[in-house]
PLY file of the C-alpha trace (Angstrom):
ply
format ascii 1.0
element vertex 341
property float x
property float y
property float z
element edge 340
property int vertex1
property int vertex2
end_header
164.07 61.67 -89.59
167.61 61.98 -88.55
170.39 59.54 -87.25
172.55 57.08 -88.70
171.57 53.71 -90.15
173.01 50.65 -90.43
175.18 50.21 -93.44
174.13 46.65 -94.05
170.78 46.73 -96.54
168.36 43.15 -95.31
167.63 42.71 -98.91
165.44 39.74 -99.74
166.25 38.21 -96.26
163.24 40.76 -95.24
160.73 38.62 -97.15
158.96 35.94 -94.36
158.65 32.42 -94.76
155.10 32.63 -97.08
156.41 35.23 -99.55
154.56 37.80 -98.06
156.75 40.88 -96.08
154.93 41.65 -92.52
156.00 43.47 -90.09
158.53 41.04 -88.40
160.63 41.16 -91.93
159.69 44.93 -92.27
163.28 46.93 -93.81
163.06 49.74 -91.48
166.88 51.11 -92.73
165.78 50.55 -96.17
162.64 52.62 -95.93
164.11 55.78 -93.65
166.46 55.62 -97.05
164.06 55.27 -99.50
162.21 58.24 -97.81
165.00 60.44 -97.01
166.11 60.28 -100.71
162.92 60.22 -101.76
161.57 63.18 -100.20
164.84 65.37 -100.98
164.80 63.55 -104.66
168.71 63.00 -104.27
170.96 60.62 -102.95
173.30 62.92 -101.97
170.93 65.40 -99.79
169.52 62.14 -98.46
173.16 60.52 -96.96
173.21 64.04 -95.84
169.93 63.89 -93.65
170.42 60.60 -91.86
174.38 60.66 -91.91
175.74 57.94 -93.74
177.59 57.47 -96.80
176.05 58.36 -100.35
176.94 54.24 -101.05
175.45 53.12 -97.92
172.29 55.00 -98.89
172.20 53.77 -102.51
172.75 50.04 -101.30
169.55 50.31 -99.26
167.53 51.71 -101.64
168.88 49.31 -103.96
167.79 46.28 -101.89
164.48 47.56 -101.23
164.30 47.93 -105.05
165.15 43.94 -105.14
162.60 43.35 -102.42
159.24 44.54 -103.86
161.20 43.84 -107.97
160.29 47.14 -108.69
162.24 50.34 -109.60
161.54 52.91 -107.46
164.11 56.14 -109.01
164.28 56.93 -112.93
168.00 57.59 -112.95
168.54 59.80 -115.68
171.46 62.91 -116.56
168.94 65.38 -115.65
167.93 64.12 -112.13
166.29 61.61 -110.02
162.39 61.20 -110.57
160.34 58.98 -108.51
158.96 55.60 -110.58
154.92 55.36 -110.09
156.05 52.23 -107.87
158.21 55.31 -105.82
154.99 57.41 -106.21
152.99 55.34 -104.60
154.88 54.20 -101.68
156.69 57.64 -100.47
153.50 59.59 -99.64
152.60 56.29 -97.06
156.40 55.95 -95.80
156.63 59.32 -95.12
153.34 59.59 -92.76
154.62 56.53 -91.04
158.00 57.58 -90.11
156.62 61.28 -89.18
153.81 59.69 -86.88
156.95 57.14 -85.39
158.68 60.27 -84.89
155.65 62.60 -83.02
154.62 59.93 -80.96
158.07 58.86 -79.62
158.63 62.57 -79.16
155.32 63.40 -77.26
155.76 60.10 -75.35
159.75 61.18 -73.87
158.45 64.98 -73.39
155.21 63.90 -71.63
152.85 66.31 -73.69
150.28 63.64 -75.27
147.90 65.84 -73.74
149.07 68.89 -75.18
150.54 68.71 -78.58
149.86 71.43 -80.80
147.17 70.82 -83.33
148.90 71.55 -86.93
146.78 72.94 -89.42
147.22 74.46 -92.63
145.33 77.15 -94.29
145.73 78.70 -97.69
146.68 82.77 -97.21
143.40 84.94 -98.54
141.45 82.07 -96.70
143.17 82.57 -93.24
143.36 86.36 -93.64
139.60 86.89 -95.67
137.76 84.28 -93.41
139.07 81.53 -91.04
141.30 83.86 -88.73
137.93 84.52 -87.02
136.94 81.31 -87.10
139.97 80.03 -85.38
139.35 82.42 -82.26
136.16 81.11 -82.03
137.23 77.26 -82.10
139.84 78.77 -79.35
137.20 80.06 -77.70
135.12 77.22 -77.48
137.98 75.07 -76.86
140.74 76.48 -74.84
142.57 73.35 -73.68
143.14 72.46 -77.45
146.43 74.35 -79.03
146.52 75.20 -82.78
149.54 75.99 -84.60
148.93 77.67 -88.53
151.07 77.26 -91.17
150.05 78.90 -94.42
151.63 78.31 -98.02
149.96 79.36 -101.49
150.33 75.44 -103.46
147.38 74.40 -105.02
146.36 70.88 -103.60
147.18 69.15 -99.97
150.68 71.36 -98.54
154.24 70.20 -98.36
155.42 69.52 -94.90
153.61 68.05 -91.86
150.18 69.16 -90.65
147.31 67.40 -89.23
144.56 69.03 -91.09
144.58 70.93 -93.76
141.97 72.96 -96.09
143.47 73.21 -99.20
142.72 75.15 -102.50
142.36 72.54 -105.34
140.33 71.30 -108.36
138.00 68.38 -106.89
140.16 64.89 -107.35
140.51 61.71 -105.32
142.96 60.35 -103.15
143.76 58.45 -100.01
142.74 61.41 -97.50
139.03 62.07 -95.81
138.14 65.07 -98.07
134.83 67.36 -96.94
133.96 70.05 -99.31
133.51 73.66 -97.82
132.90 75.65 -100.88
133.42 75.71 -104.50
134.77 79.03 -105.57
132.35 81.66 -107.62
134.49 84.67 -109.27
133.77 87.78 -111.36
135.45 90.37 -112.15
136.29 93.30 -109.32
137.62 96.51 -109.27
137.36 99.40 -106.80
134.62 102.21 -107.82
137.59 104.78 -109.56
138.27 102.41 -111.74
134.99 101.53 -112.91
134.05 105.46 -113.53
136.81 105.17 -115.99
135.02 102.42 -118.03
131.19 103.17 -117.62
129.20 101.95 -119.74
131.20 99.63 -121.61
130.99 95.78 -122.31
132.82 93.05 -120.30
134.89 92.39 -123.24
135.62 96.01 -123.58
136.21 96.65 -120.10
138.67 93.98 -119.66
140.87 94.44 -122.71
141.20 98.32 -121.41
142.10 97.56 -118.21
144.80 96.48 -116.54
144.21 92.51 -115.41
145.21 91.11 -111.94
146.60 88.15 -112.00
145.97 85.44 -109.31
148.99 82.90 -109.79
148.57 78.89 -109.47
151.39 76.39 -108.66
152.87 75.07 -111.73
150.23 77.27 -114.26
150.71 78.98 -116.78
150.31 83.10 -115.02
147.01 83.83 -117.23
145.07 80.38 -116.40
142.57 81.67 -114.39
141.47 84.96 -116.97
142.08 83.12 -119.88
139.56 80.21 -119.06
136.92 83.39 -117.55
137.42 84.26 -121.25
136.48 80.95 -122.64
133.59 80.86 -120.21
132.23 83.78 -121.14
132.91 83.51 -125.19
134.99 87.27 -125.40
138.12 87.68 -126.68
140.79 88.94 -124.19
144.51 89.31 -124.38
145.72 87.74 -120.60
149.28 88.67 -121.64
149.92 91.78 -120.15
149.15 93.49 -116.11
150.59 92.17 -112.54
150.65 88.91 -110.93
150.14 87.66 -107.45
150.94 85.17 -105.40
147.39 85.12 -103.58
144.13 86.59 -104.28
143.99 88.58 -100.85
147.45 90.96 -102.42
145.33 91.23 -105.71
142.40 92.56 -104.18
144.33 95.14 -102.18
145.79 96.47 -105.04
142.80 96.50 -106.70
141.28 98.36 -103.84
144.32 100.94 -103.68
145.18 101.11 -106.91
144.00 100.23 -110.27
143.32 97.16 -112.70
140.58 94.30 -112.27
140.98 91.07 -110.60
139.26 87.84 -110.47
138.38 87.14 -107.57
135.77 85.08 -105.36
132.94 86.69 -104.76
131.74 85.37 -101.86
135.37 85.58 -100.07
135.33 89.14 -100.49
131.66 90.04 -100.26
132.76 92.07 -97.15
134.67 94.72 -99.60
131.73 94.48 -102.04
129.33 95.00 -99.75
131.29 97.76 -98.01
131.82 99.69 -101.71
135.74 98.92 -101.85
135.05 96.63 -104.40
132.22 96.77 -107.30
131.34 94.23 -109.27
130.38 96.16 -112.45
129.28 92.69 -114.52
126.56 90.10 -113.26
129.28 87.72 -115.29
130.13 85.39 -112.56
131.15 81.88 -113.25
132.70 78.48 -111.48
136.22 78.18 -112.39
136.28 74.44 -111.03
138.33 75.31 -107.89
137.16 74.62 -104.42
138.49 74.82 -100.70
138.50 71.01 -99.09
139.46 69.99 -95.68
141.78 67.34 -95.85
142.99 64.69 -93.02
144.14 60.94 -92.86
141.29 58.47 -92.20
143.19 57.28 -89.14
143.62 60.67 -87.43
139.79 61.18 -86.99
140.62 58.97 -83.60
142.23 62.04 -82.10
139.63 63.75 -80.13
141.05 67.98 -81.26
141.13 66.84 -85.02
137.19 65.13 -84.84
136.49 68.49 -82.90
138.55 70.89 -85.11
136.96 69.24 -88.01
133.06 69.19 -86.99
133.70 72.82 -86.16
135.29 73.83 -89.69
132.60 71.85 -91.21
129.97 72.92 -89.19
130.82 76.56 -89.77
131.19 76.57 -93.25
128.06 74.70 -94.10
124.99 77.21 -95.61
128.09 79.89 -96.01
128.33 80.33 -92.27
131.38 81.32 -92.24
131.21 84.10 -94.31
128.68 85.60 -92.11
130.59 84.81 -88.89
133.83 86.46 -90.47
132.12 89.71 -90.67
130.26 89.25 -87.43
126.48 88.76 -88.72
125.02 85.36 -88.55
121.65 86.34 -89.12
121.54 87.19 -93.09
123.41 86.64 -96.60
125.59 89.51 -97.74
123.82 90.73 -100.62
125.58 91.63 -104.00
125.54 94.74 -105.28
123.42 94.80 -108.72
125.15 95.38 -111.81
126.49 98.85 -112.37
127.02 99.12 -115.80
125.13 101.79 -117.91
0 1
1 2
2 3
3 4
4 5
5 6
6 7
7 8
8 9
9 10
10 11
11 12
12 13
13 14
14 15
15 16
16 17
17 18
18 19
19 20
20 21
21 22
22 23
23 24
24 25
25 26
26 27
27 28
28 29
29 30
30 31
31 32
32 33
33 34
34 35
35 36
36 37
37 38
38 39
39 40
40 41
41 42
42 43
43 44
44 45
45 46
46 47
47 48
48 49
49 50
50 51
51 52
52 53
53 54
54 55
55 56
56 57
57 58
58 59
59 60
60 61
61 62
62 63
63 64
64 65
65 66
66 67
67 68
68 69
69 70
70 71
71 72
72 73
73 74
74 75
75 76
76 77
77 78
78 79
79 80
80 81
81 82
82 83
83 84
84 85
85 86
86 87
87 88
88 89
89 90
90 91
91 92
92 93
93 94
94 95
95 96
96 97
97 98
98 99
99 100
100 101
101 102
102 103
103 104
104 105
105 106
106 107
107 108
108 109
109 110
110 111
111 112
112 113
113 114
114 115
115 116
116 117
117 118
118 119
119 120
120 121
121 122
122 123
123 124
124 125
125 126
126 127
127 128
128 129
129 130
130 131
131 132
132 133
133 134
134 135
135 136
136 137
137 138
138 139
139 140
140 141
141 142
142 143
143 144
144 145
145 146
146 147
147 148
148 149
149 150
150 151
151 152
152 153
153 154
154 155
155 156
156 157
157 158
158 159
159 160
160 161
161 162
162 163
163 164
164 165
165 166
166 167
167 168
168 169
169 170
170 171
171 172
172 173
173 174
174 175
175 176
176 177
177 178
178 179
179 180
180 181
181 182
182 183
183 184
184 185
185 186
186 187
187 188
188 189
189 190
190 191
191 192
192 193
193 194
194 195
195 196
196 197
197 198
198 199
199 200
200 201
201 202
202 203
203 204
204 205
205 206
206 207
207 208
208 209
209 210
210 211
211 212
212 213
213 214
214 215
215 216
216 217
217 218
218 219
219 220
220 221
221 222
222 223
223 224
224 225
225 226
226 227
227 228
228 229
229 230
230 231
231 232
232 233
233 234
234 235
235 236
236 237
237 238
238 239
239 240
240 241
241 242
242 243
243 244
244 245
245 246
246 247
247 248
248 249
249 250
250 251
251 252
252 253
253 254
254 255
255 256
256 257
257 258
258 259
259 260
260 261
261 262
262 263
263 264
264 265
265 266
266 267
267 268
268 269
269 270
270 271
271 272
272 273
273 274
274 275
275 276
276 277
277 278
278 279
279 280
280 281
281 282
282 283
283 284
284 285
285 286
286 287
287 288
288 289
289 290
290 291
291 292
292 293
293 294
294 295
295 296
296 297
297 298
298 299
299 300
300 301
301 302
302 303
303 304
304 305
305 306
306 307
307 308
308 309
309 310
310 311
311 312
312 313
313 314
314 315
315 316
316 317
317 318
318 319
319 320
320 321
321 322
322 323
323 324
324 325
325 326
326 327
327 328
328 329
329 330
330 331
331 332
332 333
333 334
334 335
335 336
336 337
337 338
338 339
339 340
């Protein structure tokens, strides 16, 4: 949020008369600090944001510090790192102020009627399977406007969306979380390259070929084939061969090019099915990733997000969307069998 703040931090005047803070003693300029510092981890890009003085800013922050008697920065030579105290709070500041901001927004522009549903979707999810989804949730639902934002992190997104699916290990925190699938990979690799290799092992096949890489947000680049390794007890060298940022630019390669990826089988069970793809190894394992749907407890209230989520649920229960995404609703893709020999 932008605009300038008072200069004068409320300190432990904010605290009411029982020694508990409510929302009469609530210190609104010390929290737009907290979170504009917070959020940019800086004090300096944070004066910046809301337009006061690097002082000013550290004053409130300072003062809020003094309210709850709690550190809320680790001050240190290499940079500013939120305290768990910091950890906790930003994440609920943050949705507070953004929802302050919407509202008063939709309220002066008269469009409560009409604001654009926000929703995130991971990259080789949007482009292997929801983009036909979404046209049918458009479909069924005209009136209601969508806009997609897309980003390759692993967990909930940066920035501010209403709902978002997310590609993450399965974990707990303060959002309503619906499973739509866990992921299922194997190696792939288009038909040429498999003639090259007949009729050797997996652990043969995969040290003489060139690996894909699939990269993960703050992983190491060979995470995903070195724990397929482990999985399967071979020894494989995940140093070498190209990395991606998404799954969907690994398989195309794949498809055009050379090397094998790991991939999900059931995301791309279109290119398997169609022969782009083979699947030379019935060696397919659970890599402990999964695509959730994610929203606050307190949005389900909005009539488009209880409708956009029934029909993302709804659609991706029994592997529905799969089906849908290829335009058959009647039957399972089937896997090819294994190739080898």
């Amino acid at each position: 949020m932008h605009g300038a703040i008072s200069a004068q931090p409320m300190g432990v005047h904010a605290i009411g008369p029982h020694g508990f803070i409510n929302r009469r003693w609530l210190p609104l300029n010390a929290l737009r600090a907290f979170e504009a510092v917070g959020s940019r981890l800086s004090f300096t890009a944070g004066a910046q944001a809301l337009t006061v003085t690097q002082s000013a800013m550290s004053r409130h922050v300072s003062s809020l510090e003094d309210l709850i008697g709690k550190p809320l920065f680790e001050r240190s030579a290499s940079g500013l790192r939120l305290t768990p105290a910091g950890e906790m709070l930003l994440p609920v500041v943050s949705k507070c102020l953004d929802r302050i901001e919407q509202t008063l927004n939709m309220v002066r522009d008269q469009t409560l009627e009409s604001r654009p549903l926000r929703v995130h979707i991971p990259p080789s999810l949007l482009y292997q399977t929801a983009l036909p989804l979404l046209h049918g949730f458009r479909r069924e639902h005209p009136d209601i406007r969508i806009d997609v934002c897309t980003s390759n992190v692993t967990g909930p997104p940066p920035g501010n969306v209403d709902v978002a699916i997310v590609f993450d290990r399965p974990n707990v925190d303060d959002r309503v979380t619906d499973l739509l699938w866990m992921v299922r990979v194997a190696p792939l690799c288009s038909p040429g390259t498999w003639e090259q290799h007949r009729g050797k092992t997996l652990e043969q096949f995969l040290n003489d070929t060139e690996l894909l890489h699939v990269k993960l947000e703050n992983e190491p680049r060979s995470l995903l084939w070195s724990s397929y390794a482990d999985q399967q007890r071979i020894a494989l060298d995940c140093r070498g061969g190209l990395a991606f940022d998404t799954a969907f630019s690994a398989v195309r390669y794949a498809i055009g090019a050379s090397g094998v990826v790991l991939a999900d089988i059931d995301m791309f069970a279109s290119e398997i099915s169609a022969g782009n793809l083979v699947m030379p190894f019935e060696a397919v394992a659970a890599d402990g990733y999964g695509y959730y749907l994610k929203m606050h407890a307190e949005d389900l209230a909005d009539p488009a997000l209880f409708l956009f989520r029934d029909w993302i649920i709804r659609h991706f229960a029994g592997g529905a969307a799969h089906h849908e995404a290829r335009g058959d609703m009647s039957v399972p893709v089937e896997l090819p069998s294994r190739l080898a020999g």
